[in-house]
PyMOL Python script that loads the backbone (N, CA, C, O; Angstrom):
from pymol import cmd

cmd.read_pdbstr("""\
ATOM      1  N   UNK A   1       2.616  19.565  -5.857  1.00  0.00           N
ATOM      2  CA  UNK A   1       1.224  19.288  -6.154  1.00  0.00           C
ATOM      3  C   UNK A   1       0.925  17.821  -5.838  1.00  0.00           C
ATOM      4  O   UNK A   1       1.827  16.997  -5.986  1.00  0.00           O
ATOM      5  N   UNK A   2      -0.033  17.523  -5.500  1.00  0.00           N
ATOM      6  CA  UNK A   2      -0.492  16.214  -4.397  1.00  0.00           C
ATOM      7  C   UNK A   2      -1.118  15.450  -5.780  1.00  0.00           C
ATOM      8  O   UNK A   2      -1.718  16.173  -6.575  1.00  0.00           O
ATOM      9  N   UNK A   3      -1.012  14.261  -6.028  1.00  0.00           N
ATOM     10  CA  UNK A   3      -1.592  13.560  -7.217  1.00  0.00           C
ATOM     11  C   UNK A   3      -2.612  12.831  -6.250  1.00  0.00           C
ATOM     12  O   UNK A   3      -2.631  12.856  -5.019  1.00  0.00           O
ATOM     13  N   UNK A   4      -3.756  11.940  -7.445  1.00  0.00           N
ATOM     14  CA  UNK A   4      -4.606  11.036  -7.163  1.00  0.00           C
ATOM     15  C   UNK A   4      -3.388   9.450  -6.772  1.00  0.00           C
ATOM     16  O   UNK A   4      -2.216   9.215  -7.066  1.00  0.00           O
ATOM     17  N   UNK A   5      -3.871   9.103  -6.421  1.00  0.00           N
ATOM     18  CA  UNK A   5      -2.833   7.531  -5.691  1.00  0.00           C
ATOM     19  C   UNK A   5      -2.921   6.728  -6.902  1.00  0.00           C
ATOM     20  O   UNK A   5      -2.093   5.819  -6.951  1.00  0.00           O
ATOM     21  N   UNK A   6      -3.781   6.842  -7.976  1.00  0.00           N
ATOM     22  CA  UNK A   6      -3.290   5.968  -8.983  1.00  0.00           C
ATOM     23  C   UNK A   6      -2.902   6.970 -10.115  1.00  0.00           C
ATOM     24  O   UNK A   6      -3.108   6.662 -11.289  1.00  0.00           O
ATOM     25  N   UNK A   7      -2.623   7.566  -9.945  1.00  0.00           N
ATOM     26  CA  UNK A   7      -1.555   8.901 -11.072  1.00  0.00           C
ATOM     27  C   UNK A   7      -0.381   8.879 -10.018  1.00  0.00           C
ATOM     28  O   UNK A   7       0.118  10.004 -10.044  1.00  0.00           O
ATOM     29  N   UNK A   8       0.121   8.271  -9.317  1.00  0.00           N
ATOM     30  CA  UNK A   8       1.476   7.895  -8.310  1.00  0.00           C
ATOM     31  C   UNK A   8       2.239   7.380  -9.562  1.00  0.00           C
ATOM     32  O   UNK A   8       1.730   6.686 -10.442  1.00  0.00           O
ATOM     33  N   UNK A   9       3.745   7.884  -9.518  1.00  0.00           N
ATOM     34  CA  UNK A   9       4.755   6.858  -9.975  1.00  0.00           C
ATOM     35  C   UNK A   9       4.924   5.305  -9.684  1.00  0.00           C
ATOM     36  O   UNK A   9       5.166   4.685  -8.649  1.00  0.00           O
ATOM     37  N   UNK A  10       4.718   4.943 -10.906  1.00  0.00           N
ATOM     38  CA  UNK A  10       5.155   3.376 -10.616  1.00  0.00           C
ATOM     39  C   UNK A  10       3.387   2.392 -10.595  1.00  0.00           C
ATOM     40  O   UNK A  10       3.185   1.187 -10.752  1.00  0.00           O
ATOM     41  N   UNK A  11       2.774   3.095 -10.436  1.00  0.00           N
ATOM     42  CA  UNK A  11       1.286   2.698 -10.560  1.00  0.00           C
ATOM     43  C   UNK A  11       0.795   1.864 -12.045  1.00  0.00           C
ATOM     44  O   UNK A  11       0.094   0.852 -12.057  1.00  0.00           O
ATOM     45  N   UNK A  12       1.216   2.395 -12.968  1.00  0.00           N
ATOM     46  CA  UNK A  12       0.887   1.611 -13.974  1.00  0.00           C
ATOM     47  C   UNK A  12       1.911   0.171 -14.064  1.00  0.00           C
ATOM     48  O   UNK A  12       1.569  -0.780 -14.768  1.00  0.00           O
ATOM     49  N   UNK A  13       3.116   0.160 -13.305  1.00  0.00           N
ATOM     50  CA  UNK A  13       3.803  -1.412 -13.720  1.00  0.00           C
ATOM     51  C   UNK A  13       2.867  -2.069 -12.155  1.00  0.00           C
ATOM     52  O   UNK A  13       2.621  -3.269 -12.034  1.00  0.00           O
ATOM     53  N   UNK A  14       2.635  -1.470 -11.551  1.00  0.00           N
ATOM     54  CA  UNK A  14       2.058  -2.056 -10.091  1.00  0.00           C
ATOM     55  C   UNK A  14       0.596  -2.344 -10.941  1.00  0.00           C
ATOM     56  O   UNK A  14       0.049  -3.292 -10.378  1.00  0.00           O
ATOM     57  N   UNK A  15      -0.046  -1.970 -11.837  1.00  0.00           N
ATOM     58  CA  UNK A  15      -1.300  -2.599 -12.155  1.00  0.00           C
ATOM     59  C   UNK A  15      -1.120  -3.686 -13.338  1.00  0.00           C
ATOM     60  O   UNK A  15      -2.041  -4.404 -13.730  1.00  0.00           O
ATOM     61  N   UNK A  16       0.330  -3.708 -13.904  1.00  0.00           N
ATOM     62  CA  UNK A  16       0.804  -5.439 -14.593  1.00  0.00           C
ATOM     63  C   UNK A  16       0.942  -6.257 -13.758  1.00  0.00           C
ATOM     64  O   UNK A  16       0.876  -7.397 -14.218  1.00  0.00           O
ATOM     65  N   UNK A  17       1.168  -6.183 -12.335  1.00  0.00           N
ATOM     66  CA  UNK A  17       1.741  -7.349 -11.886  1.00  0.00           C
ATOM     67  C   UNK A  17       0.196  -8.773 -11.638  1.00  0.00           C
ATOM     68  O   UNK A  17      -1.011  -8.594 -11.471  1.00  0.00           O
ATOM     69  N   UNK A  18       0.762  -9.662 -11.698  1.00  0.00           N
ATOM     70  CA  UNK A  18      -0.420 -10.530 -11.369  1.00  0.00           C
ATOM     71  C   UNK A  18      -1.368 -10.295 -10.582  1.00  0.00           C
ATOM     72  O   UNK A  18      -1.415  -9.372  -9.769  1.00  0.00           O
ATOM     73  N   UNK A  19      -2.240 -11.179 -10.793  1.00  0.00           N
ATOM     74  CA  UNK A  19      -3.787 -10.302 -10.176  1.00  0.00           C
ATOM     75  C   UNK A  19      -3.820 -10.836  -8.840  1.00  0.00           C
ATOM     76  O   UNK A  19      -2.742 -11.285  -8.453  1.00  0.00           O
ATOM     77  N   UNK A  20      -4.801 -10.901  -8.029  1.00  0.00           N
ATOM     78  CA  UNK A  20      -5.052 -10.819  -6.650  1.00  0.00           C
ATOM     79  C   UNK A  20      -5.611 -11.926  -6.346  1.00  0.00           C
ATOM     80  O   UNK A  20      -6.208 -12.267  -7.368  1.00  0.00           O
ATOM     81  N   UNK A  21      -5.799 -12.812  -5.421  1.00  0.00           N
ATOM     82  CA  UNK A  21      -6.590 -13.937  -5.190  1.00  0.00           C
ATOM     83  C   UNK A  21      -7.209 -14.078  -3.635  1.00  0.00           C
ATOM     84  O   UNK A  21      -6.815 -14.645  -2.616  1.00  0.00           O
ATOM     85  N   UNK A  22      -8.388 -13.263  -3.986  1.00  0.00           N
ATOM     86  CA  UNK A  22      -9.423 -12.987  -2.844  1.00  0.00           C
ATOM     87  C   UNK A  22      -9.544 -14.177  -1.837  1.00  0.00           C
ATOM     88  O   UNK A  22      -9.428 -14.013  -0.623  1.00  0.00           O
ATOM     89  N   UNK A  23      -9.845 -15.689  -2.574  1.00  0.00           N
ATOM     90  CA  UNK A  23      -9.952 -16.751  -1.919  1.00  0.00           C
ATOM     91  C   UNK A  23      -8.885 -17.800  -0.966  1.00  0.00           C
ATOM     92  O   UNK A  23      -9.105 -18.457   0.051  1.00  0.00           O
ATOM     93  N   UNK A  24      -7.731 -17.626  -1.751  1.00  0.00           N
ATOM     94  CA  UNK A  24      -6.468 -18.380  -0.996  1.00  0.00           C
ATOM     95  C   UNK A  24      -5.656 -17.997  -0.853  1.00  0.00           C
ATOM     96  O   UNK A  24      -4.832 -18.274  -1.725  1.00  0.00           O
ATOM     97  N   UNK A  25      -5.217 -17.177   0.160  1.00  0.00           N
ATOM     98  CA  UNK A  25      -3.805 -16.646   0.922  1.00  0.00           C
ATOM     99  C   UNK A  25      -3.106 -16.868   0.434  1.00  0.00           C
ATOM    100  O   UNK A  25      -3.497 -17.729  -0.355  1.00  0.00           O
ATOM    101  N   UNK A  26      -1.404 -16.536   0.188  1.00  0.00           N
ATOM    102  CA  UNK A  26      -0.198 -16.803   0.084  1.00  0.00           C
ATOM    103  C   UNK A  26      -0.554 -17.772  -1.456  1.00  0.00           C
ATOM    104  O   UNK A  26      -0.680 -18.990  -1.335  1.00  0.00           O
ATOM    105  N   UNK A  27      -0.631 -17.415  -2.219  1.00  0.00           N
ATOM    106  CA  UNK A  27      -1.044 -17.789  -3.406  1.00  0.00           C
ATOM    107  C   UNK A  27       0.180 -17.709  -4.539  1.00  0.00           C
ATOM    108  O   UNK A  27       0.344 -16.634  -5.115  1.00  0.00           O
ATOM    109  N   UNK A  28       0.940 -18.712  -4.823  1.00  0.00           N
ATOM    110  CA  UNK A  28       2.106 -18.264  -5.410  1.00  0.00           C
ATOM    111  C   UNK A  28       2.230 -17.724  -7.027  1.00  0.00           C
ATOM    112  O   UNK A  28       2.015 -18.414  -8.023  1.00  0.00           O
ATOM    113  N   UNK A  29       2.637 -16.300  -6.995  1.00  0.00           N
ATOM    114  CA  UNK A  29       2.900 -15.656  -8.330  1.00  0.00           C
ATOM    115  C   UNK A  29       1.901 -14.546  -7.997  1.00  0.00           C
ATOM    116  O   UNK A  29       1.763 -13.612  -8.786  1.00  0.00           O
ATOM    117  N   UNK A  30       1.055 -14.622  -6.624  1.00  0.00           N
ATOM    118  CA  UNK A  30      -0.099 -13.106  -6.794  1.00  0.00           C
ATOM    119  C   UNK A  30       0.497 -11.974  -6.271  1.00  0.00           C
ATOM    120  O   UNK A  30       1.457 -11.903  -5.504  1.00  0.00           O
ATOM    121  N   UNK A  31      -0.190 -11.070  -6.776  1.00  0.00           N
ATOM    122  CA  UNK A  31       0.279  -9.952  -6.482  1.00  0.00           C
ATOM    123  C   UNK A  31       0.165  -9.935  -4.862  1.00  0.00           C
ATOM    124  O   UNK A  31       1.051 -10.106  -4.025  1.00  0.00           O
ATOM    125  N   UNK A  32      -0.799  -9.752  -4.748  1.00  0.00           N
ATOM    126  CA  UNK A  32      -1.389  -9.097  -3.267  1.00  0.00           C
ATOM    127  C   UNK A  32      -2.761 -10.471  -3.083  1.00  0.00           C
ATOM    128  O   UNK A  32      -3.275 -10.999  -4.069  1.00  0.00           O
ATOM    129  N   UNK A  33      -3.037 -10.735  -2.009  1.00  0.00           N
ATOM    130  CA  UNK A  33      -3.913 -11.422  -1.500  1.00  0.00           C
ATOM    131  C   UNK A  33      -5.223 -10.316  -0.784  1.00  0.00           C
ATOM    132  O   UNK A  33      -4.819  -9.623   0.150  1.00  0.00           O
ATOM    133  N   UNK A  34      -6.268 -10.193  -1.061  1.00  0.00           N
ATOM    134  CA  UNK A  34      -7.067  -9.501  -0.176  1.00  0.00           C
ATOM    135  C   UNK A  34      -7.858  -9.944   1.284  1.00  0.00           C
ATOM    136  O   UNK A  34      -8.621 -10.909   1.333  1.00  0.00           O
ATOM    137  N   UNK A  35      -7.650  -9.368   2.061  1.00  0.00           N
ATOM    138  CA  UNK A  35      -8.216  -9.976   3.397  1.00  0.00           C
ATOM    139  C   UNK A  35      -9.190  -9.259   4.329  1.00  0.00           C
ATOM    140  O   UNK A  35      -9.760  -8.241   3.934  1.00  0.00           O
ATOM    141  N   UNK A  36      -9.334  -9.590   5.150  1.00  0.00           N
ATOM    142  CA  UNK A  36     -10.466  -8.914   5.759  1.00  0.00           C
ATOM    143  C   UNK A  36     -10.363  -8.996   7.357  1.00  0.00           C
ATOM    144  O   UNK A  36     -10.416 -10.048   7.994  1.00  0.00           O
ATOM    145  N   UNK A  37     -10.149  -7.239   8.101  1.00  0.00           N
ATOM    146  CA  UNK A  37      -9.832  -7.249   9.155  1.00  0.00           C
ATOM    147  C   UNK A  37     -10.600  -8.439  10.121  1.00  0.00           C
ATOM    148  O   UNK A  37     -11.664  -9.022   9.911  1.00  0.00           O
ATOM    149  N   UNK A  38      -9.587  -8.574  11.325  1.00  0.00           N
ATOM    150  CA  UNK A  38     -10.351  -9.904  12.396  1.00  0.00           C
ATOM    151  C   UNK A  38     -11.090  -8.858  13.504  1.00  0.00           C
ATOM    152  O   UNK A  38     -12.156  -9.161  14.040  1.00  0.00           O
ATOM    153  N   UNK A  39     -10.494  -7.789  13.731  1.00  0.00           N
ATOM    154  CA  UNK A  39     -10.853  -7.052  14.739  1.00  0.00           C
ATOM    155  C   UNK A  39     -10.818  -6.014  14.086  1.00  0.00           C
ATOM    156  O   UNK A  39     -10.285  -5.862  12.987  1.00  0.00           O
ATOM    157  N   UNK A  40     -11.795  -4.667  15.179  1.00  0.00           N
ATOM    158  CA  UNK A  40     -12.297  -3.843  14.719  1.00  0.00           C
ATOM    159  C   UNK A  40     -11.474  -2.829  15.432  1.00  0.00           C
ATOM    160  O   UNK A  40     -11.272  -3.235  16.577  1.00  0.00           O
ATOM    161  N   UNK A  41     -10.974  -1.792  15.239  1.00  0.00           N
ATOM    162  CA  UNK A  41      -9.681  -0.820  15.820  1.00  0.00           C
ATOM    163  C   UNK A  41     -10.504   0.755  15.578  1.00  0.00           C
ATOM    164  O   UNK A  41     -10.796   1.186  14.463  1.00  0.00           O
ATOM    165  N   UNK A  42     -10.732   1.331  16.628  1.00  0.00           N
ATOM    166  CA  UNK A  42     -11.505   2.202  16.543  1.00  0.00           C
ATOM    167  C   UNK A  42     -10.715   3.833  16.340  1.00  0.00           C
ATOM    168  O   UNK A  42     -11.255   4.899  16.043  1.00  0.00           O
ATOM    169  N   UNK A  43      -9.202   3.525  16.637  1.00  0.00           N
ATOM    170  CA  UNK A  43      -7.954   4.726  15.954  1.00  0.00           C
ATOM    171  C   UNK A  43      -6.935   4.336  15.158  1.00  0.00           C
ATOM    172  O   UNK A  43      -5.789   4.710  15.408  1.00  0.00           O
ATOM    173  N   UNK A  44      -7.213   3.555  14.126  1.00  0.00           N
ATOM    174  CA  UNK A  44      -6.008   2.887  13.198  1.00  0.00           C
ATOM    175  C   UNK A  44      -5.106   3.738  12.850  1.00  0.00           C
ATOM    176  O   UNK A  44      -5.444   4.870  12.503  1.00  0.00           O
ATOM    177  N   UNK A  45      -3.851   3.369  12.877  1.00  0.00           N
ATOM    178  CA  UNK A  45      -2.202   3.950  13.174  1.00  0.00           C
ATOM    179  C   UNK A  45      -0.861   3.502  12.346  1.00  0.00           C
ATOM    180  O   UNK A  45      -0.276   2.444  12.580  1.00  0.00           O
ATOM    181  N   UNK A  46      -0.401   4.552  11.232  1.00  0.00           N
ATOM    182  CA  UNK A  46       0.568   3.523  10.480  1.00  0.00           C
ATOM    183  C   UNK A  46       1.827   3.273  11.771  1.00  0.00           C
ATOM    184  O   UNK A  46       2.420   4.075  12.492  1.00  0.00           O
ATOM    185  N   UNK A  47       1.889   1.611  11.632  1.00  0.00           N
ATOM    186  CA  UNK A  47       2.856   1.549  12.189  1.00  0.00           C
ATOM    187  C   UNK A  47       4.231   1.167  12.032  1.00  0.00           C
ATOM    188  O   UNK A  47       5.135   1.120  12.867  1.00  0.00           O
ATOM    189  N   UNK A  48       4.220   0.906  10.826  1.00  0.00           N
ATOM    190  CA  UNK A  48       5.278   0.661   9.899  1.00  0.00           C
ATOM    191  C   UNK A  48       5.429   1.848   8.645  1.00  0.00           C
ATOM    192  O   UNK A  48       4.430   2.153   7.993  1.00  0.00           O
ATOM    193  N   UNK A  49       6.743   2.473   8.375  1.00  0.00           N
ATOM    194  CA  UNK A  49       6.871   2.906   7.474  1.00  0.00           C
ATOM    195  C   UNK A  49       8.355   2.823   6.307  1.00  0.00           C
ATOM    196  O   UNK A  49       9.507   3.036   6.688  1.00  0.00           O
ATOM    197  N   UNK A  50       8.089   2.581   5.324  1.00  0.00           N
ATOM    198  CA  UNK A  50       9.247   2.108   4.064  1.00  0.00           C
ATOM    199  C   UNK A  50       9.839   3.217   3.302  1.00  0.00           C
ATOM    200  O   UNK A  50       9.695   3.567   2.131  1.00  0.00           O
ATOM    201  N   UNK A  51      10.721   3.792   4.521  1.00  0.00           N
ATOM    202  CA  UNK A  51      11.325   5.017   4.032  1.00  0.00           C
ATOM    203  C   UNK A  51      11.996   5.024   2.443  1.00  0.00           C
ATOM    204  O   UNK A  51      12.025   6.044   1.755  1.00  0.00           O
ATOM    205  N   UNK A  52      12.423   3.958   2.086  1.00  0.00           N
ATOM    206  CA  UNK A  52      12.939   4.072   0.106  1.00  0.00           C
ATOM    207  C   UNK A  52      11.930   4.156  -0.313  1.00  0.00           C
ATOM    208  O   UNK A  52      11.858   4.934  -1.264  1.00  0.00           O
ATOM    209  N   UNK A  53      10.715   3.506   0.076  1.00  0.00           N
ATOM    210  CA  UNK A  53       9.405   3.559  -0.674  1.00  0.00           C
ATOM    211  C   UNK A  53       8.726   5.161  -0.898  1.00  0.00           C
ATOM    212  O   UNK A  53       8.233   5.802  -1.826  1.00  0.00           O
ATOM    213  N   UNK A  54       8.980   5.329   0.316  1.00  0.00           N
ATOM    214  CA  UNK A  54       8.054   6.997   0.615  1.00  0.00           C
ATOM    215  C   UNK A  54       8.600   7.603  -0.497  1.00  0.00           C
ATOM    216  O   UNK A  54       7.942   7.826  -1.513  1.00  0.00           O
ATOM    217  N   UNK A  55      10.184   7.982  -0.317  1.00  0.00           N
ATOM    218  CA  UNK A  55      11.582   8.471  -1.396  1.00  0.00           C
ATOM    219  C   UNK A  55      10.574   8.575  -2.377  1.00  0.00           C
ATOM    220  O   UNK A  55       9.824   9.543  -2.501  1.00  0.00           O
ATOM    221  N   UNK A  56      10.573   7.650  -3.007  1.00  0.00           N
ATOM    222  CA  UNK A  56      10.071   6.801  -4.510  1.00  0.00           C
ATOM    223  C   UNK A  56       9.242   7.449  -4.692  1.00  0.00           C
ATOM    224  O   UNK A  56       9.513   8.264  -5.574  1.00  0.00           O
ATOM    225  N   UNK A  57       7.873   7.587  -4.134  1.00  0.00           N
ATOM    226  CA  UNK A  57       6.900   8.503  -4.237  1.00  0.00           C
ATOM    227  C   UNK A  57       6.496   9.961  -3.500  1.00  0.00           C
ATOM    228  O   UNK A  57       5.418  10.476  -3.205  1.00  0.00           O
ATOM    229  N   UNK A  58       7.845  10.352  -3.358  1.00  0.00           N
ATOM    230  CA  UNK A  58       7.824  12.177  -2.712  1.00  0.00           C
ATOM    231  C   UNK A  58       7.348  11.918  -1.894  1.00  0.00           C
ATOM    232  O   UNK A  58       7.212  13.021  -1.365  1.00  0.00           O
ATOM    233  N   UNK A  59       6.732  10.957  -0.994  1.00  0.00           N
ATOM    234  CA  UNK A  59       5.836  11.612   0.048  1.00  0.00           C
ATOM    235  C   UNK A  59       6.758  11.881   1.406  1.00  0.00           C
ATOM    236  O   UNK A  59       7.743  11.183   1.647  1.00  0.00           O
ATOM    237  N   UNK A  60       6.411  12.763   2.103  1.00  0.00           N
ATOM    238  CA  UNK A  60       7.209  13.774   3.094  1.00  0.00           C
ATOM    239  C   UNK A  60       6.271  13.118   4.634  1.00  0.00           C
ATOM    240  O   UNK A  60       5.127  13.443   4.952  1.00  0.00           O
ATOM    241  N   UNK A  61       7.228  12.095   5.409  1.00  0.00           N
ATOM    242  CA  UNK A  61       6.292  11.269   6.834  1.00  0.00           C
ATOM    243  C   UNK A  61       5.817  12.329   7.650  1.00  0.00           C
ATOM    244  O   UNK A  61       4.844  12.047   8.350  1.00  0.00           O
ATOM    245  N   UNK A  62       6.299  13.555   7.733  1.00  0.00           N
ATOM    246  CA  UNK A  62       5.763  14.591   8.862  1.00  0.00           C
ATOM    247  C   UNK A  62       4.239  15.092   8.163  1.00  0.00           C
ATOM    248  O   UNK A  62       3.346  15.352   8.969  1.00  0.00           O
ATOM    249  N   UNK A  63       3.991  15.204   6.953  1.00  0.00           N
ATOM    250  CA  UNK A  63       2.706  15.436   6.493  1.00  0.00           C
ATOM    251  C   UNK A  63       1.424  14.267   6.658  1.00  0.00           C
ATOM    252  O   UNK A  63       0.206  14.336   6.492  1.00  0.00           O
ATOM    253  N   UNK A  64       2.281  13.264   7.034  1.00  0.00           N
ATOM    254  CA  UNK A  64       0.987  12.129   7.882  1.00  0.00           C
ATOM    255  C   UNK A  64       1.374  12.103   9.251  1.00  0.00           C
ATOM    256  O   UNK A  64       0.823  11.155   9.809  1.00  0.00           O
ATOM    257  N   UNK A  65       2.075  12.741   9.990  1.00  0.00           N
ATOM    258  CA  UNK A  65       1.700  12.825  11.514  1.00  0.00           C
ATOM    259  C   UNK A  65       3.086  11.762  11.800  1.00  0.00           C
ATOM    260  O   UNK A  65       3.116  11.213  12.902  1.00  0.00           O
ATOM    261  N   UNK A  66       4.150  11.494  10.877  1.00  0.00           N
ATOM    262  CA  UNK A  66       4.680  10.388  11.747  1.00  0.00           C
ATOM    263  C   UNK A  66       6.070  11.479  11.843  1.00  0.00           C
ATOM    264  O   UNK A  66       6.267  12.527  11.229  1.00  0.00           O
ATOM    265  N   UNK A  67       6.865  10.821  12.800  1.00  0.00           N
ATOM    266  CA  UNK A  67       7.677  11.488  13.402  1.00  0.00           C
ATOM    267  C   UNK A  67       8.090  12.807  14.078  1.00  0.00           C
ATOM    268  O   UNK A  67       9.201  12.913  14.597  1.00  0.00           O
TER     269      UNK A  67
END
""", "prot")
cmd.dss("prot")
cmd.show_as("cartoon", "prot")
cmd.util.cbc("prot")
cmd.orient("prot")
C-alpha cells in the first residue's frame, strides 16, 4: 500500500531536524537550504538515485521508470 510522503518512515525525525534557511545557502546546522531553479527543463529526469535510501523507504526504482 503506497503512503502519503509525509506518513513515509523516518518523516517525523526528518521534521526535528533544523529548519531551512531560504536566504543564505550552505548555512551551517540547516537542514536543507531552499533554492530556486536557474533554468527551465521542459522533461525533468531523476538522475541520481540512493539505493540504501530507496531500501529505507520500500520504494521499488522500476516503479519510477529507472532501470
Amino acid at each position: 500500500m503506497e503512503m502519503p510522503y509525509d506518513e513515509q518512515p523516518g518523516m517525523d525525525e526528518y521534521a526535528r531536524l533544523p529548519p531551512s534557511w531560504a536566504d543564505r545557502p550552505g548555512v551551517f546546522h540547516a537542514c536543507y537550504s531552499k533554492v530556486s531553479p536557474s533554468v527551465h527543463v521542459d522533461n525533468p529526469k531523476i538522475v541520481a538515485w540512493p539505493e540504501s535510501v530507496a531500501e529505507i523507504l520500500d520504494l521499488d526504482p522500476k516503479e519510477w521508470g529507472l532501470f
